[in-house]
C-alpha positions as CSV (number, residue, x, y, z in Angstrom):
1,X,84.2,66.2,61.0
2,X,82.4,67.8,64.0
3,X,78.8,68.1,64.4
4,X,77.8,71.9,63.9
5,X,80.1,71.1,60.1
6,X,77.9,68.8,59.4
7,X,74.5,70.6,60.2
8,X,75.8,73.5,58.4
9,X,76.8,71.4,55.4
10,X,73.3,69.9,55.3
11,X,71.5,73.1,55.4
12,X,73.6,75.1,52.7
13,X,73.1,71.4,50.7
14,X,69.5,72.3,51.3
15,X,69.2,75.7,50.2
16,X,70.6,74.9,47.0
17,X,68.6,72.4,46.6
18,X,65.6,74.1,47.4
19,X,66.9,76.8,44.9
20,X,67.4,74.4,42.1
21,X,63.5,72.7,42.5
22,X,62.0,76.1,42.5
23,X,64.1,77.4,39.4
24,X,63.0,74.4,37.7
25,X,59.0,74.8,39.0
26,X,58.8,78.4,37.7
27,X,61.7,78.4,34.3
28,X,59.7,81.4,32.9
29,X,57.9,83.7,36.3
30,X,58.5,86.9,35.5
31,X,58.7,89.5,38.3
32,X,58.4,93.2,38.7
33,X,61.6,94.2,41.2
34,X,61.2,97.7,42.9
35,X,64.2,98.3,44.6
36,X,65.1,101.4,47.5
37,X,67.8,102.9,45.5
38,X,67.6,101.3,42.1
39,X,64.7,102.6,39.4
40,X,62.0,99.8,39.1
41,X,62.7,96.7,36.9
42,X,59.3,95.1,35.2
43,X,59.2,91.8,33.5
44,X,62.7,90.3,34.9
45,X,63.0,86.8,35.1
46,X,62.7,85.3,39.0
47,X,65.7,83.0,38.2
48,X,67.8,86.1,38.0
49,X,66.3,88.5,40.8
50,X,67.2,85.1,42.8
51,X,70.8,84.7,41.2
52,X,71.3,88.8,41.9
53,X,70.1,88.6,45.5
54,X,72.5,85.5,46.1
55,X,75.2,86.6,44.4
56,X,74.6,90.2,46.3
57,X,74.1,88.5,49.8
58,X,77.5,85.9,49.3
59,X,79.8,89.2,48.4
60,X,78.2,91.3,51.6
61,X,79.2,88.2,53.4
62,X,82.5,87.7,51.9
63,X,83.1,91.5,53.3
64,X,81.5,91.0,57.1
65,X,84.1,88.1,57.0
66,X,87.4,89.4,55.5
67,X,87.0,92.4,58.3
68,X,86.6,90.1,60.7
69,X,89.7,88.2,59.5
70,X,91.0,91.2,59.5
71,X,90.3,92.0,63.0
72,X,91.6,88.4,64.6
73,X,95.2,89.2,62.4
74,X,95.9,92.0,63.9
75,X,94.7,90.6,67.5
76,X,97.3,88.2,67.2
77,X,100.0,90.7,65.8
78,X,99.5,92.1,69.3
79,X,99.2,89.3,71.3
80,X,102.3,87.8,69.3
81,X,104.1,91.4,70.9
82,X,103.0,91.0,74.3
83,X,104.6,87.5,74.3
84,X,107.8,88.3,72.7
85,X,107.9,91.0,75.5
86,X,106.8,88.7,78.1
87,X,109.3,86.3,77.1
88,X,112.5,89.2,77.2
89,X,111.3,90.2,80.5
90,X,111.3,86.4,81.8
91,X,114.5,85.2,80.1
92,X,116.1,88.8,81.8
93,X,114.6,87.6,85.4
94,X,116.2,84.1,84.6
95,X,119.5,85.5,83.7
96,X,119.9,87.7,87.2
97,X,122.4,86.8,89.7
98,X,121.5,85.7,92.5
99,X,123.2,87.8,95.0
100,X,121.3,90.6,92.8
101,X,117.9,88.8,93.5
102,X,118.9,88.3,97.1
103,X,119.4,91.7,98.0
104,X,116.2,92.8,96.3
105,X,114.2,90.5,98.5
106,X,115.9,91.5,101.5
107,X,115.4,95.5,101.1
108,X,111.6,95.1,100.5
C-alpha cells in the first residue's frame, strides 16, 4: 500500500470519526437551515443537516469523478486508434521490398 493511500485512509477514518463523537455530543441540537434555493427549515435535527450535507457532497463527488472517468475512456479509445494506426503504417514499412525502399532513398 503506498503512502498518499494510507494518509488518505487515515484522514477519511478521521472524519468519520470526528462525525460519530460529535453526533454522539449533541443526539438532540436542533438547528435552523436556511438554504439559497430551498424555503427555510426550523427545528431540524443537526444529525441530519450533517447526514444531508454528506450524503449531498459524496453524490456531487461521485458525478465530478464518473465525468472524469469518462473523459480518460475516451482518451484511451483514441489513443488505442492512433496505435492501431501506427502499428498498420509500421508493419506496411516492414513489409516493403527493398529494391522499393532503395529507389526511394536514392531519388530524394
Amino acid at each position: 500500500m503506498s503512502l498518499l493511500r494510507a494518509i488518505r485512509m487515515i484522514l477519511v477514518a478521521a472524519i468519520v470519526l470526528g462525525a460519530i463523537v460529535f453526533t454522539v455530543k449533541n443526539p438532540s441540537q436542533r438547528v435552523r437551515l436556511d438554504l439559497v434555493f430551498f424555503p427555510v427549515r426550523e427545528n431540524v435535527l443537526l444529525i441530519e443537516a450533517l447526514f444531508w450535507a454528506m450524503l449531498g457532497g459524496g453524490l456531487v463527488g461521485l458525478s465530478f469523478a464518473g465525468l472524469k472517468l469518462l473523459e480518460l475512456q475516451t482518451q484511451v479509445g483514441s489513443e488505442r486508434r492512433a496505435r492501431h494506426r501506427l502499428q498498420s503504417e509500421l508493419t506496411a514499412l516492414r513489409n516493403l521490398p527493398l529494391e522499393d525502399a532503395e529507389s526511394d532513398e536514392g531519388g530524394v
